[in-house]
DONUVO-799620 format. One line per 2 residues: number of its first residue (from 1); their letters; for each residue x, y, z of N, C-alpha, C. Coordinates in Angstrom, 2 decimals. Layout:
REM DONUVO-799620
NUM> a> X/Y/Z/X/Y/Z/X/Y/Z ~ ...
REM end
This chain:
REM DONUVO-799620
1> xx> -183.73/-35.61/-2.58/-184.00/-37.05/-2.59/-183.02/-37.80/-3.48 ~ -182.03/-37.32/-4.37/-180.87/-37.73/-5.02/-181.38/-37.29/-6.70
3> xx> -180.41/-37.74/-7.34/-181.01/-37.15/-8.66/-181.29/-38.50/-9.90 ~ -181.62/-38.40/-11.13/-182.07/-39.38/-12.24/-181.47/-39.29/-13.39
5> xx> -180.67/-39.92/-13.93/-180.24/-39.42/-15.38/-180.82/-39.71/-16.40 ~ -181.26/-39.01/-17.25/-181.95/-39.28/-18.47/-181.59/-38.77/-19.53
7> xx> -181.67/-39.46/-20.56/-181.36/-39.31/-22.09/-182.70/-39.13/-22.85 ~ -182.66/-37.89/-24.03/-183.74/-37.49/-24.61/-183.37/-37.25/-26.07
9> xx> -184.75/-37.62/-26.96/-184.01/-37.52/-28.22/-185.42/-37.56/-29.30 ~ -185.69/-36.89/-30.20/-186.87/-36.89/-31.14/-186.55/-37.91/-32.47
11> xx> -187.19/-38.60/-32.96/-186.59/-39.23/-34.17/-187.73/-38.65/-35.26 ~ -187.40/-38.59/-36.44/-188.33/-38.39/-37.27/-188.55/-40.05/-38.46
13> xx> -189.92/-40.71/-38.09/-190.06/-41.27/-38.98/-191.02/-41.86/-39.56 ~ -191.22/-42.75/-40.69/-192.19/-42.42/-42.03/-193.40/-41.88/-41.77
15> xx> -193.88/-42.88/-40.19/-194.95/-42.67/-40.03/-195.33/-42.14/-38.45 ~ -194.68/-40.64/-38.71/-194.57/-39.60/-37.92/-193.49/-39.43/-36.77
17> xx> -193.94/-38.45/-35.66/-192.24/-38.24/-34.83/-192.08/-39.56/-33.61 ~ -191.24/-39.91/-32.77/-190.88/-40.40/-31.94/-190.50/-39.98/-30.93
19> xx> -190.62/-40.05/-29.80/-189.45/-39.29/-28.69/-189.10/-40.96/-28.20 ~ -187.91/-40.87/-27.63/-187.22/-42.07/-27.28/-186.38/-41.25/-25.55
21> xx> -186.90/-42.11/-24.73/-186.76/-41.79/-23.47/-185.96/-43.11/-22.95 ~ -184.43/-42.48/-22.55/-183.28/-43.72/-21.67/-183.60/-43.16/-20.27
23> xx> -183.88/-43.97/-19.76/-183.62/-44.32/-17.92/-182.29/-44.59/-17.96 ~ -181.38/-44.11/-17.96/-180.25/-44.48/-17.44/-179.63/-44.87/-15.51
25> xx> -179.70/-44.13/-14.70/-179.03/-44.55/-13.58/-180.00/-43.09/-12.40 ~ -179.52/-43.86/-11.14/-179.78/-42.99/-10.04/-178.76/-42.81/-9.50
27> xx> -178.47/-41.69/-8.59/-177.22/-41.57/-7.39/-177.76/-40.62/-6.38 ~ -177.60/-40.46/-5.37/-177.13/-39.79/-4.13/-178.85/-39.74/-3.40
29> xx> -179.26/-41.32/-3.15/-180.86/-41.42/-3.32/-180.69/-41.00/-1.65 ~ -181.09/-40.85/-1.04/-180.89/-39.86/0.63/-182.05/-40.17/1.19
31> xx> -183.23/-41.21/0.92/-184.58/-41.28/1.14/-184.49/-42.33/2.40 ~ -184.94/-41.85/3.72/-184.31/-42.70/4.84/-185.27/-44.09/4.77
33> xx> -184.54/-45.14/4.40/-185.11/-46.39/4.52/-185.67/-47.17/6.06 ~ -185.82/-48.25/5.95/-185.81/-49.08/7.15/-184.31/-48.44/8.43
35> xx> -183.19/-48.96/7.59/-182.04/-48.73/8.27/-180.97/-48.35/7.03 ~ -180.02/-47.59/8.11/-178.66/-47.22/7.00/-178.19/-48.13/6.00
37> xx> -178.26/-49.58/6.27/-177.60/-50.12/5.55/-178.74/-51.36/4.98 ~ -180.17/-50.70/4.81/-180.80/-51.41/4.17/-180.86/-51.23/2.25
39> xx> -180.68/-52.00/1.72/-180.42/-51.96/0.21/-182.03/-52.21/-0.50 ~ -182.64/-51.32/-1.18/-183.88/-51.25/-1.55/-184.22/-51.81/-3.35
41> xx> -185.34/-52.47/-3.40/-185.62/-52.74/-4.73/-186.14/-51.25/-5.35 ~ -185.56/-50.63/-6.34/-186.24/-49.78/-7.44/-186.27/-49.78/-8.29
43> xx> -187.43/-49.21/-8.75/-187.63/-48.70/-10.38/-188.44/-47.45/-10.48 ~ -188.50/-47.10/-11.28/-188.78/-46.15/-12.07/-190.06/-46.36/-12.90
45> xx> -191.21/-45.25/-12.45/-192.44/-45.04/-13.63/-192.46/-43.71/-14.95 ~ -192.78/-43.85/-15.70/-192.87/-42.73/-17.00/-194.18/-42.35/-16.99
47> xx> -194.78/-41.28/-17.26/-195.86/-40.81/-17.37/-195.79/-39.84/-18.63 ~ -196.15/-39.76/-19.91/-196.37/-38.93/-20.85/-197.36/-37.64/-20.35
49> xx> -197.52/-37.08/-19.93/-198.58/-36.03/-19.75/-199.29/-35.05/-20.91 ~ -200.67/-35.01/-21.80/-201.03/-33.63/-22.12/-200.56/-32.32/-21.41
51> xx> -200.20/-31.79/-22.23/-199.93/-30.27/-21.01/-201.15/-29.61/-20.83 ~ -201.86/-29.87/-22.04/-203.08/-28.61/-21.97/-204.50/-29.28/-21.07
53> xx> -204.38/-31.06/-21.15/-205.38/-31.50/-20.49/-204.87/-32.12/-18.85 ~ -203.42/-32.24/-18.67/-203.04/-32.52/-17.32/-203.54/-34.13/-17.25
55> xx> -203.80/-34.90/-18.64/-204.03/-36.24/-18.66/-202.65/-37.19/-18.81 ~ -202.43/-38.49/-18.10/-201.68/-39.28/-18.87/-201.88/-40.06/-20.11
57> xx> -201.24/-39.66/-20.63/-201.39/-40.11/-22.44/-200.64/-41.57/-22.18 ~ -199.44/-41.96/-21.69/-199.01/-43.12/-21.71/-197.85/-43.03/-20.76
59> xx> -198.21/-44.40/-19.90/-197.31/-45.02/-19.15/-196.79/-45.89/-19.18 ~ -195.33/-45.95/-18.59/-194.17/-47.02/-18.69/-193.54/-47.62/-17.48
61> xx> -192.84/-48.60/-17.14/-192.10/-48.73/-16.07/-191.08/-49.44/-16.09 ~ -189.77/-49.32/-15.80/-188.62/-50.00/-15.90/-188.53/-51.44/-15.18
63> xx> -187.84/-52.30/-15.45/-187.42/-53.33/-14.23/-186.94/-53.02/-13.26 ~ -187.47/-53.73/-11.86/-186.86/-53.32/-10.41/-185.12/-53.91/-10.38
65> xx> -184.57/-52.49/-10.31/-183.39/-53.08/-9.28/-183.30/-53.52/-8.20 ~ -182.53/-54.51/-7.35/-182.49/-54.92/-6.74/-181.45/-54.84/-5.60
67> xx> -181.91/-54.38/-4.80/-180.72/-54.27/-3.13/-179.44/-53.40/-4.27 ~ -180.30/-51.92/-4.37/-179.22/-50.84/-5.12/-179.54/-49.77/-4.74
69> xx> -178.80/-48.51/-4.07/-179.13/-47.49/-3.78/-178.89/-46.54/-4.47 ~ -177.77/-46.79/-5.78/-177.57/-46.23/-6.88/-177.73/-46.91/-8.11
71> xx> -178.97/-47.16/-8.47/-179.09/-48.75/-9.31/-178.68/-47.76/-11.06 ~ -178.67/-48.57/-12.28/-178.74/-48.24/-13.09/-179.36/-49.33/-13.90
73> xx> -180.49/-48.55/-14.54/-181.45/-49.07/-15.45/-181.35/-49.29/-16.57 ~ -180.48/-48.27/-17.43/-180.70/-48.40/-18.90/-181.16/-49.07/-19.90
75> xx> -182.33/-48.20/-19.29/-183.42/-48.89/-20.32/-184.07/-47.74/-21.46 ~ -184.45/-48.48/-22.67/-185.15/-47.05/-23.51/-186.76/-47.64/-23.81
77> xx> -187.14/-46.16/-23.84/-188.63/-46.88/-24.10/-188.97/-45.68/-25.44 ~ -189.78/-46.07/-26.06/-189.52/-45.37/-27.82/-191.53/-45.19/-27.25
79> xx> -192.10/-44.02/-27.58/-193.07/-43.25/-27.49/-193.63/-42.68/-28.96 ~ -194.86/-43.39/-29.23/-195.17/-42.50/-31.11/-195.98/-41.73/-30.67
81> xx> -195.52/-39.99/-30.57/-196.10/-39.09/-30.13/-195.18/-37.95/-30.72 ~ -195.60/-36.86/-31.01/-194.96/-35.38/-30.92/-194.52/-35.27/-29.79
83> xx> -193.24/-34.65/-29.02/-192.82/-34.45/-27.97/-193.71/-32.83/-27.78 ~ -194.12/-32.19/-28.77/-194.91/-30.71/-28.58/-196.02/-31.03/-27.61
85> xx> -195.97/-30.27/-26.51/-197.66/-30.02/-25.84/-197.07/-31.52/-24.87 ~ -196.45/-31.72/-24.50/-196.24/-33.24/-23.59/-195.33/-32.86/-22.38
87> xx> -195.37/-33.31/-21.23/-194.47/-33.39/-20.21/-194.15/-34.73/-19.71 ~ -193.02/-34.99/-19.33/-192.78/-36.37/-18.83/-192.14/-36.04/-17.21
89> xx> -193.41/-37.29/-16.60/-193.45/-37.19/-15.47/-192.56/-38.34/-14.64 ~ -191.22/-38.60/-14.17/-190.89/-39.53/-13.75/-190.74/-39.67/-12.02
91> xx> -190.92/-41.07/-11.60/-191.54/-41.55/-10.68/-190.49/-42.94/-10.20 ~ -189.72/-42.46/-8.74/-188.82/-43.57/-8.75/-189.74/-43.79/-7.28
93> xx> -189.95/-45.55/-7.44/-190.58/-46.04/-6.66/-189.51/-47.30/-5.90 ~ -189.64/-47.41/-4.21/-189.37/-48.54/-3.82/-190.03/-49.52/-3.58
95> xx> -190.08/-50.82/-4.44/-190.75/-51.68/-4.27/-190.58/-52.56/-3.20 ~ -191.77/-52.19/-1.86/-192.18/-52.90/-0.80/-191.62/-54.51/-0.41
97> xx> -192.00/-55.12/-1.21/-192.13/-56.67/-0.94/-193.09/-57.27/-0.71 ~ -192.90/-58.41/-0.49/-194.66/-59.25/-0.27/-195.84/-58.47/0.40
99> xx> -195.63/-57.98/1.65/-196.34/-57.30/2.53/-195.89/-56.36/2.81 ~ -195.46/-55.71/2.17/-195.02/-53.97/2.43/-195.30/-53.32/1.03
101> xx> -196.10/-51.97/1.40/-196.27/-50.75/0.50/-195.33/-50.51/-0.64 ~ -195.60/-50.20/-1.76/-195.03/-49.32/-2.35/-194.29/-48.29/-2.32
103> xx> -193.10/-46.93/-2.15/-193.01/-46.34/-1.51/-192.22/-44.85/-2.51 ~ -192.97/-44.25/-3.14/-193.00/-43.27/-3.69/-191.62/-42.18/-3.20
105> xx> -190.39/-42.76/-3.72/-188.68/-41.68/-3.31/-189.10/-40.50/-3.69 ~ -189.32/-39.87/-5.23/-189.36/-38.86/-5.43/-189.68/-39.07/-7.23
107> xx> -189.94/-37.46/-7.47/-189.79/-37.09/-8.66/-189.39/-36.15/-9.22 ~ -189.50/-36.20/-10.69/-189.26/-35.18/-12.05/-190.01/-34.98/-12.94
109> xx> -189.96/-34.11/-13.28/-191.06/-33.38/-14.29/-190.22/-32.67/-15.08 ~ -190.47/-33.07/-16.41/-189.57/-32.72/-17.77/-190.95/-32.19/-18.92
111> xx> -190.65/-30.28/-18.96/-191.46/-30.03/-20.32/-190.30/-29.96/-21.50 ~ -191.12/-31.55/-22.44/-190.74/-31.32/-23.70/-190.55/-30.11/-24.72
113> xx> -191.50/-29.00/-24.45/-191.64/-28.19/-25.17/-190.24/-27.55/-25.21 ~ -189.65/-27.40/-23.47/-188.58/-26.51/-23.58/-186.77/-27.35/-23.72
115> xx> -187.12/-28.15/-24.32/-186.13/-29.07/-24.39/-185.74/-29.30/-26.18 ~ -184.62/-28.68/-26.34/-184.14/-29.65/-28.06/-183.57/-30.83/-28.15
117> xx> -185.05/-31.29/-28.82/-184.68/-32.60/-29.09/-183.97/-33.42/-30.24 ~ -183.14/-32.35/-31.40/-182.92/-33.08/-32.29/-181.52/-33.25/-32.39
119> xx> -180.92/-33.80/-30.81/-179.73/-34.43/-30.98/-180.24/-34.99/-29.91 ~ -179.55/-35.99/-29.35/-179.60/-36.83/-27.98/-178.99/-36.04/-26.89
121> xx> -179.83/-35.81/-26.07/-179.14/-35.20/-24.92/-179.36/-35.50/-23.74 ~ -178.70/-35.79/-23.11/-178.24/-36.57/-21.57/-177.96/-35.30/-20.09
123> xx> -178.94/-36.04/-19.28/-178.95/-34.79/-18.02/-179.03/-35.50/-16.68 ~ -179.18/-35.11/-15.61/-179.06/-35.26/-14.36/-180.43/-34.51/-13.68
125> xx> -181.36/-35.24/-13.41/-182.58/-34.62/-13.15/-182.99/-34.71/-11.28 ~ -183.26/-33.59/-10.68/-182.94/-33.47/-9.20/-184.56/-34.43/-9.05
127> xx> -184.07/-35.15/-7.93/-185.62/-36.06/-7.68/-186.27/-35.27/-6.60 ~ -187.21/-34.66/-6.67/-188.24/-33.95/-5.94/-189.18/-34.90/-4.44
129> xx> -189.66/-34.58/-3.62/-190.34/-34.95/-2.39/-192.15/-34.54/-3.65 ~ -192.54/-35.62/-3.77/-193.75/-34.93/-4.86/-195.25/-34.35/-3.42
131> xx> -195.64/-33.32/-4.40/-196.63/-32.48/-2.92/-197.63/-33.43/-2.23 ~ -198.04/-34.58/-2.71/-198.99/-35.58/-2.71/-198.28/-36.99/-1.60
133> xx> -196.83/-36.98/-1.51/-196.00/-37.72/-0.66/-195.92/-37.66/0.83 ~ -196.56/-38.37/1.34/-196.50/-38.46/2.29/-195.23/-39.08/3.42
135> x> -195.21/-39.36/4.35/-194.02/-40.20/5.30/-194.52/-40.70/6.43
REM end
């Protein structure tokens, strides 16, 4: 379904840890629209996940791009949480329009646990068909 780039990074401060999550950009989005040369509004949802309870602890959502099939977001959103025991669930959505659906491209699923976070590190995350997606 194309892939997501994201930037990850732990901060330590006074009053406890941080994780700081960049949306940076999409590319090679392959999700068959209306028509070839229709240009789609997206954005992007965040989902913090418990690992051990499979709950969302906290959600986020970027601003919609607009008529972009490789849009870039860069946006950061700063989280006061331990990145330990958490997964982040991301969710690139096409936004419908007045009278049209929502339309769920794909996703990623990032465990914090197995990730070092104490430098900033920047990746390319494959966007998944999620099992719950329909067409």
């Amino acid at each position: 379904m194309g892939e997501i780039k994201i930037a990850l990074k732990k901060e330590m401060k006074t009053d406890g840890e941080q994780l700081i999550v960049e949306i940076l950009q999409c590319r090679n989005i392959t999700y068959k629209f209306k028509s070839p040369d229709h240009l789609p509004d997206l954005y992007v949802k965040i989902y913090v996940m418990n690992i051990s309870t499979q709950k969302k602890v906290i959600k986020k959502k970027t601003r919609v791009c607009r008529h972009d099939r490789e849009p870039s977001f860069n946006e950061t959103f700063r989280f006061s949480l331990s990145p330990a025991g958490h997964s982040l669930q991301i969710l690139l959505f096409s936004n419908g329009g007045k009278f049209m659906k929502k339309t769920l491209i794909g996703e990623a699923c990032i465990w914090l646990d197995k990730v070092d976070l104490r430098k900033r590190i920047v990746n390319w995350h494959k966007l998944l068909v999620s099992p719950t997606q329909t067409h």
